[in-house]
C-alpha positions as CSV (number, residue, x, y, z in Angstrom):
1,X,-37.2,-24.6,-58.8
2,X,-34.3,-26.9,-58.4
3,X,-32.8,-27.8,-61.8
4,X,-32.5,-31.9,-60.9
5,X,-36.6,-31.9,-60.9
6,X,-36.7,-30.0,-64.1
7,X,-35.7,-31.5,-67.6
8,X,-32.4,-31.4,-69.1
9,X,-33.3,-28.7,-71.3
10,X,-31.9,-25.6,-70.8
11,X,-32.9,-21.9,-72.1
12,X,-31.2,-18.6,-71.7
13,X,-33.4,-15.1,-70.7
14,X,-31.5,-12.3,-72.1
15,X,-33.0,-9.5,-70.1
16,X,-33.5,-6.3,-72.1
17,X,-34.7,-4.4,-68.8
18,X,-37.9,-3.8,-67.5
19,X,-39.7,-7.0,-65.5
20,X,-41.2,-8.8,-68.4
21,X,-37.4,-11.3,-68.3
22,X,-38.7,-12.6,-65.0
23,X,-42.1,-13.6,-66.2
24,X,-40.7,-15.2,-69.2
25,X,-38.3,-17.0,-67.5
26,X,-40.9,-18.2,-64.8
27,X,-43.2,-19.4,-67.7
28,X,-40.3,-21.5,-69.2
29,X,-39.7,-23.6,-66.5
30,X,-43.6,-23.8,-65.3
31,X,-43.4,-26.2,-68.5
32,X,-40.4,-27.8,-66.8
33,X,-37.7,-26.4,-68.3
34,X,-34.6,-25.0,-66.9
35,X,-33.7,-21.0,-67.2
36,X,-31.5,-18.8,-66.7
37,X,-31.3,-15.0,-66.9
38,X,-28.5,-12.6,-67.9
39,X,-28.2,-9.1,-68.9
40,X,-28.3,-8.4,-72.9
41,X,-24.7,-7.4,-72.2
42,X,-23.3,-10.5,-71.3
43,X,-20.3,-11.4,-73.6
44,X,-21.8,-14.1,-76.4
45,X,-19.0,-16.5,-75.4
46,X,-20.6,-16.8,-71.8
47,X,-24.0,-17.0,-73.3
48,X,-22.8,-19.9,-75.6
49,X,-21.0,-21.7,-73.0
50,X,-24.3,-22.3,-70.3
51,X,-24.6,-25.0,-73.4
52,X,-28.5,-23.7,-73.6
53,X,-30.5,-25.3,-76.7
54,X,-32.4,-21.4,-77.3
55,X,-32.2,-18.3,-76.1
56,X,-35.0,-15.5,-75.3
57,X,-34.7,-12.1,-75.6
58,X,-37.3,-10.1,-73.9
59,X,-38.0,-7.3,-71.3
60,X,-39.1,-3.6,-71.9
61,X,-36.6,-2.3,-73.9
62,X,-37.0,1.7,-74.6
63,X,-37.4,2.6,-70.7
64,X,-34.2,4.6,-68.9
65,X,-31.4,1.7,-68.2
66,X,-32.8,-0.7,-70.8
67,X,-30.9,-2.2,-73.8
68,X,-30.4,-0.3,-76.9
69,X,-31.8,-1.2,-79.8
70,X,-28.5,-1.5,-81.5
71,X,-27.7,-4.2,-78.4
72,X,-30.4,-5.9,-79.2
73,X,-30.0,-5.8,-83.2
74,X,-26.4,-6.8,-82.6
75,X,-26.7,-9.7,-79.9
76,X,-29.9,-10.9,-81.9
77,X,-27.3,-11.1,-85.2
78,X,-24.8,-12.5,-83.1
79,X,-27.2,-15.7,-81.7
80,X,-28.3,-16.3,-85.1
81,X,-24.9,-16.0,-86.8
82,X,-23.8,-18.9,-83.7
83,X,-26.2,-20.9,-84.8
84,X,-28.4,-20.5,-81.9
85,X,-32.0,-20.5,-81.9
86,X,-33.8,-17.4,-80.9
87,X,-37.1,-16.2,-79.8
88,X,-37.7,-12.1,-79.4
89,X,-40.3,-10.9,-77.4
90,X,-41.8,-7.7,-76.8
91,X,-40.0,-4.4,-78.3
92,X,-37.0,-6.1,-79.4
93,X,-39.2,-7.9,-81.7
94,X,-40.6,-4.8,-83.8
95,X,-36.7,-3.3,-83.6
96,X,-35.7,-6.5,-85.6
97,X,-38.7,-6.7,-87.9
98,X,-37.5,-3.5,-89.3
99,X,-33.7,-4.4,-89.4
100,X,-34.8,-7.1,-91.3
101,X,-37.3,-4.7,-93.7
102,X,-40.1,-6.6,-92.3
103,X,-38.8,-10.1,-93.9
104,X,-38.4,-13.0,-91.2
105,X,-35.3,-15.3,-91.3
């Protein structure tokens, strides 16, 4: 989709591995939104620089060449501590539930 027909919003897919990115990202910008998707490894500053208003974490995290769930504990911590809104989806979202000791933030 061609990003002058969608709106100026912008999100970021940070992919965790697995397929599931794709789908989330395709979901965001059925609702006419643009997105983007990068490896969980891409440095923050990159992240923060695409000058996206939220960023998605999400993909099937646990399967051979997927994120870590220290990566996703640390990039999560990183977003948040940017100021950055979040949204975890999938495995990454019961790894943080217990970093946090089942409190949300």
């Amino acid at each position: 989709m061609e990003r002058d027909s969608l709106t100026r919003s912008k999100i970021i897919v940070l992919d965790l591995g697995g397929y599931g990115s794709h789908v989330v990202a395709r979901q965001v910008r059925r609702v006419k939104v643009y997105s983007e998707i990068f490896p969980i490894t891409t440095p923050l500053e990159d992240v923060l620089a695409k000058g996206a208003q939220g960023v998605i974490l999400t993909g099937r995290s646990g399967d051979a060449g997927s994120a870590s769930r220290e990566a996703v504990s640390r990039r999560a911590g990183e977003l948040s501590a940017a100021g950055m809104p979040i949204l975890v989806v999938g495995s990454g979202l019961s790894w943080l539930v217990e970093e946090l000791k089942g409190r949300g933030a």
